[in-house]
GUNU-290747 format. One record per residue: z negated, x negated, y negated of N, C-alpha, C in turn; residue in one letter. Coordinates in steps of 0.05 Angstrom, whole numbers, plus 5000, padded with zeros to 4 digits. Atoms other than C-alpha are relative to their C-alpha. Layout:
# residues N
ZXYZXYZXYA/...
//
This chain:
# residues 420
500750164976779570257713502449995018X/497249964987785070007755500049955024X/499650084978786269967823502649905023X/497750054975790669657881499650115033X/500349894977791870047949502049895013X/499550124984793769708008500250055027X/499149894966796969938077499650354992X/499749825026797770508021499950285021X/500149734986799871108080502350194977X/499149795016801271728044499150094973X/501449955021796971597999496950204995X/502049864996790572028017498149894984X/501650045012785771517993500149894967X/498250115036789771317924498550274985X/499549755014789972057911496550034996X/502449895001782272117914498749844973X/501350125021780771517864502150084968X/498049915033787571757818498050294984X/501749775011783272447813498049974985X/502950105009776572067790500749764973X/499050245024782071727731500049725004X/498650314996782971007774503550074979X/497949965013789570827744500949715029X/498650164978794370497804501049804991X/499550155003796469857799502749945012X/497850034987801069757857499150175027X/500850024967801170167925501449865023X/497050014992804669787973499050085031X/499749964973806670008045502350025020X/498650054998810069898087502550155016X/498649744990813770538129501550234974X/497749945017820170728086499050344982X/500049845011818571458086496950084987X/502350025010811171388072499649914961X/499650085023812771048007501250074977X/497949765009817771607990497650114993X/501449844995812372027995498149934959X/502350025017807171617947501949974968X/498350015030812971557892500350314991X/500149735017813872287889497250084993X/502849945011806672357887499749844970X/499450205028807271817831501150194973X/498749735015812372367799497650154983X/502149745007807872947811497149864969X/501850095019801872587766500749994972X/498950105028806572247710500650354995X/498749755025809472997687497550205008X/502449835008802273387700499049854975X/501250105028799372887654501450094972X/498849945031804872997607501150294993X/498349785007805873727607501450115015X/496849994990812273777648499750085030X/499949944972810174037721502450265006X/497649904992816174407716502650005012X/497850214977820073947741499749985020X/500750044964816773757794500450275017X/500449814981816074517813504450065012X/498349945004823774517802501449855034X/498750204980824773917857498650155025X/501449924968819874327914502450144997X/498149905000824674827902502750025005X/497450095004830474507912503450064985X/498349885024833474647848501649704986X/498050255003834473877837498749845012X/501050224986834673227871497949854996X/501850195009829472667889501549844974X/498850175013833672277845499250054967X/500449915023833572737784497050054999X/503549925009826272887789499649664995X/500750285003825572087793500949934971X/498750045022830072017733498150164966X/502649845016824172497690497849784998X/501550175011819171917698500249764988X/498950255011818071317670499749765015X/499350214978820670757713497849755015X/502250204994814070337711498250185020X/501549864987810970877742500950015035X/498950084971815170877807500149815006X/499850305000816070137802496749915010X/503150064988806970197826501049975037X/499849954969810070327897501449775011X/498150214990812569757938499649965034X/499849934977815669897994500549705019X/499450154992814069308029497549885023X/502350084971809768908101498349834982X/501050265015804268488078498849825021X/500350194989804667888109500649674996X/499550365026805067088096502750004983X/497250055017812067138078500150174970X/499749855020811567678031498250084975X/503149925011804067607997501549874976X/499150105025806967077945502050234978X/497549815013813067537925497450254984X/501249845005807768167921497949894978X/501650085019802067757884501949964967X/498749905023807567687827501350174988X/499749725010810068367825497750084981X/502749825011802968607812499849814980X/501650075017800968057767502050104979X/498249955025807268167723499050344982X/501049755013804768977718497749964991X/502650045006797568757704500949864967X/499550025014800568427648501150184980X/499449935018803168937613497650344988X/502749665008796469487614497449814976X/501250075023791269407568497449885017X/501650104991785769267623501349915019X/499050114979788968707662498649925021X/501450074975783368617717500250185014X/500049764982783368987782496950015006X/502849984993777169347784498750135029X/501549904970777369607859503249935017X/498450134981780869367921500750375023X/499849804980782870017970501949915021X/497949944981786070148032499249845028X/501050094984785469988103502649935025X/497750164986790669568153500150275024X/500849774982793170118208498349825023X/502349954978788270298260500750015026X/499949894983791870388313499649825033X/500550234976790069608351497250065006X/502149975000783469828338498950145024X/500349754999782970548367498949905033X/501450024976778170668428502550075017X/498050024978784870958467502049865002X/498350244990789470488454499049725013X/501150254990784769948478499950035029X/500549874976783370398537502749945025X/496650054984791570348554500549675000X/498950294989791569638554498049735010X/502250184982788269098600500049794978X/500550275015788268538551498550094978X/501149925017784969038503501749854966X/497150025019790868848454498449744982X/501050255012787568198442502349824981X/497050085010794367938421501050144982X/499049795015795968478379499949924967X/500050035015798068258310498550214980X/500349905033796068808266495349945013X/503450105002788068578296499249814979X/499450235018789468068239500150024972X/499749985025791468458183498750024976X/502849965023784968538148500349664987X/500350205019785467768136502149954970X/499450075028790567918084499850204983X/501249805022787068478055498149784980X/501450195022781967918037501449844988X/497950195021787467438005500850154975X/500049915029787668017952497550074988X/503350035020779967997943499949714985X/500150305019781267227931501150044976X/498849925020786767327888498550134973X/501549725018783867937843498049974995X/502950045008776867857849498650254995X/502149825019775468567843497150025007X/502649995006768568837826499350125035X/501849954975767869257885503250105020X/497849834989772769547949499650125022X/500849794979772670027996503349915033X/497850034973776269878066499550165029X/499549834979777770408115501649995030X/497950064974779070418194498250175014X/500849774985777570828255496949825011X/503350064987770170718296500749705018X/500450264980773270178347500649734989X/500050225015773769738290498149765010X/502650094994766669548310499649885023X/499750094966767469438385501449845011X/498250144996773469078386499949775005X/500550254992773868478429497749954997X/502450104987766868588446497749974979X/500650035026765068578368500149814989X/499950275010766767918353502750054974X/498850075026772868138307499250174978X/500949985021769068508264497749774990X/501250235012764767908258501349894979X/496850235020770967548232500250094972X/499449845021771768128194497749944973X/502349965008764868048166499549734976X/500150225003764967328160502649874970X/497750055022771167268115499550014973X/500749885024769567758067497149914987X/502650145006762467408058501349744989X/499350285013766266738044501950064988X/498750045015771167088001497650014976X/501649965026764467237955498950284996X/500949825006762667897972497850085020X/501249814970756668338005501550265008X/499249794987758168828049498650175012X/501949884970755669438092502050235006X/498249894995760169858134498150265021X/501449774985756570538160503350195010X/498349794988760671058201499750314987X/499849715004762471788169501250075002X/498349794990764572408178501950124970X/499349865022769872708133498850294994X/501249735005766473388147496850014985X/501350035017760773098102500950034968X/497750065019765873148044501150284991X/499549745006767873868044502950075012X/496449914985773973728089499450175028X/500749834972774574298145500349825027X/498550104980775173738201497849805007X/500550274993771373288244501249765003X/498550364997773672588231497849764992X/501950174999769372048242501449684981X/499550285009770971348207498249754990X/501750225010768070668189500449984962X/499450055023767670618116498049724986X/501250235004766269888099499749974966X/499949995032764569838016499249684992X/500650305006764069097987499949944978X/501350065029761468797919500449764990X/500950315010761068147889497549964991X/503050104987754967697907499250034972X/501349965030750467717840499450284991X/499849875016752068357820498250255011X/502049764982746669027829501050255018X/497549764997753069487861497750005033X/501449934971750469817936501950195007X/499249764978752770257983498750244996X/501249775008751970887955498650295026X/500549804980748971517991502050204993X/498449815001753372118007498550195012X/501049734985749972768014501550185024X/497549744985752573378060500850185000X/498449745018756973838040499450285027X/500749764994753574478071501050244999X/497849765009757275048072500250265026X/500349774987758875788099503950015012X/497350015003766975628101501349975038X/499650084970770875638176503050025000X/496550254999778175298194502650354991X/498449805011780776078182500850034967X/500050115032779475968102503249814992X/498650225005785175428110502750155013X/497649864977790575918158500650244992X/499349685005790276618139502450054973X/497949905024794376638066502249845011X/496650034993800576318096501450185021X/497949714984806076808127499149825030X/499550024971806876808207501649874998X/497950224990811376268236499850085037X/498850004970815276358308500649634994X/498650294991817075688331502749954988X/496750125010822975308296499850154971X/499649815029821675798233499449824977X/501050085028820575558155499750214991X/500449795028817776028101498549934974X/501050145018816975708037500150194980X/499749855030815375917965497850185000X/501149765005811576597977497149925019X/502749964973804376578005498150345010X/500549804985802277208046497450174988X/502149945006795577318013498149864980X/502150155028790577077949499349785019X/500650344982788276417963497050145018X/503550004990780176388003499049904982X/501950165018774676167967499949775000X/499350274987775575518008501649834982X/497850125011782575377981499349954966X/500250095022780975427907496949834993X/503450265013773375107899500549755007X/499750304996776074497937503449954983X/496950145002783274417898503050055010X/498050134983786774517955503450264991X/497649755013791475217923499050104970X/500149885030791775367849502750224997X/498749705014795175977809502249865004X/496650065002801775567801501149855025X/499350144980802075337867502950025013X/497249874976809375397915499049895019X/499849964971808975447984501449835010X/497950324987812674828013499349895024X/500050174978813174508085498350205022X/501050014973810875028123501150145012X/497950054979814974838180498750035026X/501649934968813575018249503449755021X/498550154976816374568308502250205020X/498649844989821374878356498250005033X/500249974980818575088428500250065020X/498749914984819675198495497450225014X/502149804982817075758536499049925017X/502950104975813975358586497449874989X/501950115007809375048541498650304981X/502049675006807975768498498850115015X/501449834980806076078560496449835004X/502850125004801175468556497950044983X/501850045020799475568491498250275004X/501049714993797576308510497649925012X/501450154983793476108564497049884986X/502150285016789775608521498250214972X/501349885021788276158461498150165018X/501249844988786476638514497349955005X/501450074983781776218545497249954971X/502250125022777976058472499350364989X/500949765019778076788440498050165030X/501749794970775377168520497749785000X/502550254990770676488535499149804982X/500350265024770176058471499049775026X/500050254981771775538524502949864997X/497350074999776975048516502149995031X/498550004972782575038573499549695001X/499650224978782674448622502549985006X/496149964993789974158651498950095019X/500549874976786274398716499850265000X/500149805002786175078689502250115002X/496849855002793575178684501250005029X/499449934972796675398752502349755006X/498750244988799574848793503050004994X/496850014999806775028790501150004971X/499450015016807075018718497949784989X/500050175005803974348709502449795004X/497050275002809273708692497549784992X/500450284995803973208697498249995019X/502550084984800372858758496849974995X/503050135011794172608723498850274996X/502549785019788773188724497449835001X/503550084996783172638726500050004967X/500950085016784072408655501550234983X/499049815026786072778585500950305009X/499449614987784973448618499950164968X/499849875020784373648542502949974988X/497050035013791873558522500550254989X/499249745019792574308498496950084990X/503449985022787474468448500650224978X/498749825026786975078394498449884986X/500750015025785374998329498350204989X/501549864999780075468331499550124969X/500549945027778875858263497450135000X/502249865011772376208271497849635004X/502450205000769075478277500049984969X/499850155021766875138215501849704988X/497350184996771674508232501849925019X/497849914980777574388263499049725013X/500450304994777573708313501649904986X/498750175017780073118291503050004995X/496650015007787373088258501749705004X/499050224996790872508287503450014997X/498850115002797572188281502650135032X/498349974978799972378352500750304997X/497949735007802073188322501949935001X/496750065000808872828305501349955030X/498750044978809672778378501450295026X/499149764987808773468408499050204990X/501949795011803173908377498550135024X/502149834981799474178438497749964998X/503450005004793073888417499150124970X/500049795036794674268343501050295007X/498749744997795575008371498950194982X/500249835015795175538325498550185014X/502249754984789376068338501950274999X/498249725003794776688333501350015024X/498650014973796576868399502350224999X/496849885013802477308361501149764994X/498150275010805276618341500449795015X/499650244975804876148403501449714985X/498850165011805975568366497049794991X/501350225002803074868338499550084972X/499849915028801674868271501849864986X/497950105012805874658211499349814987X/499650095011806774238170497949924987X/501649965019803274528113496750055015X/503150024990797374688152498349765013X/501050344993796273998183498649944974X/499850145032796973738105496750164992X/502349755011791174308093497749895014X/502250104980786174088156498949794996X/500450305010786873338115499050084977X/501849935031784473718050502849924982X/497449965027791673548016500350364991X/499049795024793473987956502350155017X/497749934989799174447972503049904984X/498050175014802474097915501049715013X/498850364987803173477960502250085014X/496949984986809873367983500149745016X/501150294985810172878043503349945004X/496650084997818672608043499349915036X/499350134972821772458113500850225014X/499549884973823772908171497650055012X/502349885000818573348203498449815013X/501350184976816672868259498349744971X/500950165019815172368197497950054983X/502049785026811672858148497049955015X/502750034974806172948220499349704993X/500350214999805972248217498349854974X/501250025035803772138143496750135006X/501949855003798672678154497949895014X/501650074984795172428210498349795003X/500150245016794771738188497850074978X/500049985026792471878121497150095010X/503050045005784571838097500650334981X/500349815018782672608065500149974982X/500549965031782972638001497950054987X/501249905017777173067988498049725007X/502450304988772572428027500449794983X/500050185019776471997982499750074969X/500749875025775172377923496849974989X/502350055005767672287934498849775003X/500350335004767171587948501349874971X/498750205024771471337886498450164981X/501649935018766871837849497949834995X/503250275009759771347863502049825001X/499850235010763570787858501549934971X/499350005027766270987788497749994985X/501949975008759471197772498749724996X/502050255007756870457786501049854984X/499350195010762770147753498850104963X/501050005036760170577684497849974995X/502750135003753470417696499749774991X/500650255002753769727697502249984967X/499450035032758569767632497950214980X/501649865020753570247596496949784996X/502050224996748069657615501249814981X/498650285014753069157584500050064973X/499149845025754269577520496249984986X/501849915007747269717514498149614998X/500950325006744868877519501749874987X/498650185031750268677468498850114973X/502049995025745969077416497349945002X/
//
């Protein structure tokens, strides 16, 4: 079964249907180091399948270059990634990339459409920051050329992902549009709101997950049970070493995995330790971060900016976003939501260790999203945050491309079964 992913990221939701044996078609996207990212992931796959994760473990390592680890696969395989915008100018060019690879597999139809245009014209606070409510805002648009590859393709079914103010936006009239399109490209639709912490990811994250079909056919919007559990955000923090601010400690991990880490995936026996990078800090904001643990481990209360003493505030505004420092609490069951804005400072990602005064890393962000520890995100740290935050769970997309694999072998075990 093959698929195409679209406004691709880091690949979060690829990785969930590659696990459930989709087979990628093309990802394309369009942020340089994001695309880095889904080619080494590309790597990582081609030499597990074939044996050879030795290599790959060779390149965390930095025993040899991206180049030479690239030089181990086979060129069609990196050649799925295309680092490129999709927009009028560039849809023609892209529609013949892909058709040329569809040509050379054995099942040349695309049987599922993925991926979701970014979120970020959408998002209830960026609407909040601007009086025109970003009516003007080009990427409010970009879903129409997600459907120009439902025209194109025709797949059976696709899944399209974006944040909650999808729905609200301009009053709800552009998800009408939205609605309206994809009904006159030929498909039904139904777009319900979930939580990734339905999924078995440690994290509240809420999203729209819109699923679509072609008209005729008996496909639905599956149900997703809820992943129930005794597991809490410590499961995901404790086996990696201590980090001071500005520190790395790769390779060695501090302690056996949790029960957590291995039932979901997320650390196996041959795992290495990679990316976890801590940000560099200043003591005026540790003293915050102090402050801020203090105030959750004595009061399981989060701090307020009105709680921090006047002379060591640096911003006017205590009416709004009095939550700007935030821990990462580990005796909960999930952490809050993991957004995009870590790559900026980390005070709303503080580490529950009030020995470590610090944001979290890297690797533990990557962890809070349910990535493997085998994922390697390319770029500079501020970039890596950026990937992460962005990026759809894995384990959420792991269970969605599961029912909708299940309906695509249903309906071929129906077909198989009325040709005799």
């Amino acid at each position: 079964m093959n698929f195409i992913d679209l406004f691709a990221g880091a690949g979060g939701l690829s990785e969930g249907f590659i696990r459930q044996g989709f087979e990628p078609v093309a990802h394309i996207e369009m942020d340089a180091y994001a695309a880095q990212t889904l080619k080494t992931r590309a790597a990582y796959h081609y030499l597990k399948k074939n044996g050879r994760l030795d290599v790959y473990h060779r390149y965390l390592e930095n025993l040899i270059s991206r180049d030479e680890l690239y030089q181990e696969v086979d060129s069609k395989v990196l050649k799925t990634v295309l680092n490129r915008e999709i927009s009028n100018q560039s849809i023609d060019e892209l529609f013949q990339t892909i058709d040329e690879s569809l040509e050379n597999k054995e099942n040349s139809a695309v049987d599922v459409l993925i991926g979701g245009p970014p979120c970020q014209a959408y998002s209830l606070v960026g609407r909040a920051r601007d009086p025109y409510n970003k009516e003007h805002d080009p990427r409010n648009y970009l879903y129409q050329q997600y459907v120009k590859f439902l025209e194109k393709y025709k797949p059976k079914l696709f899944v399209f992902e974006n944040v909650p103010g999808i729905l609200t936006a301009g009053k709800g009239m552009l998800f009408e549009d939205v609605k309206r399109i994809m009904d006159e490209a030929g498909y039904n639709i139904e777009a319900r709101i979930l939580d990734a912490s339905m999924f078995g990811v440690l994290q509240k994250r809420r999203r729209v997950i819109l699923i679509g079909w072609v008209k005729g056919t008996d496909f639905f919007y599956p149900e997703f049970g809820e992943s129930n559990h005794k597991y809490l955000v410590s499961d995901i923090l404790n086996d990696v070493p201590a980090l001071q601010p500005g520190e790395t400690k790769d390779y060695l991990y501090a302690t056996p995995p949790s029960e957590y880490l291995t039932k979901y995936g997320i650390r196996s026996d041959d795992d290495i330790l990679v990316q976890h990078i801590s940000r560099v800090h200043n003591e005026h904001d540790r003293g915050i971060y102090r402050l801020a643990i203090d105030k959750w481990d004595i009061e399981k209360k989060r701090l307020k900016y009105t709680d921090i003493p006047e002379e060591n505030r640096t911003h006017k505004n205590i009416t709004a976003f009095l939550d700007r420092f935030k821990v990462v609490a580990m005796d909960l069951n999930y952490s809050h939501t993991m957004v995009a804005h870590i790559a900026k400072d980390g005070h709303y990602y503080i580490h529950p260790d009030i020995k470590q005064l610090r944001s979290l890393s890297v690797r533990e962000a990557a962890r809070i999203q349910s990535f493997p520890d085998n994922f390697f995100f390319e770029g500079p740290r501020t970039a890596t945050f950026t990937q992460i935050g962005n990026a759809v769970p894995p384990l959420m997309a792991e269970k969605i491309a599961e029912k909708i694999k299940q309906m695509l072998e249903n309906k071929l075990d129906r077909q198989i079964e009325l040709s005799f």
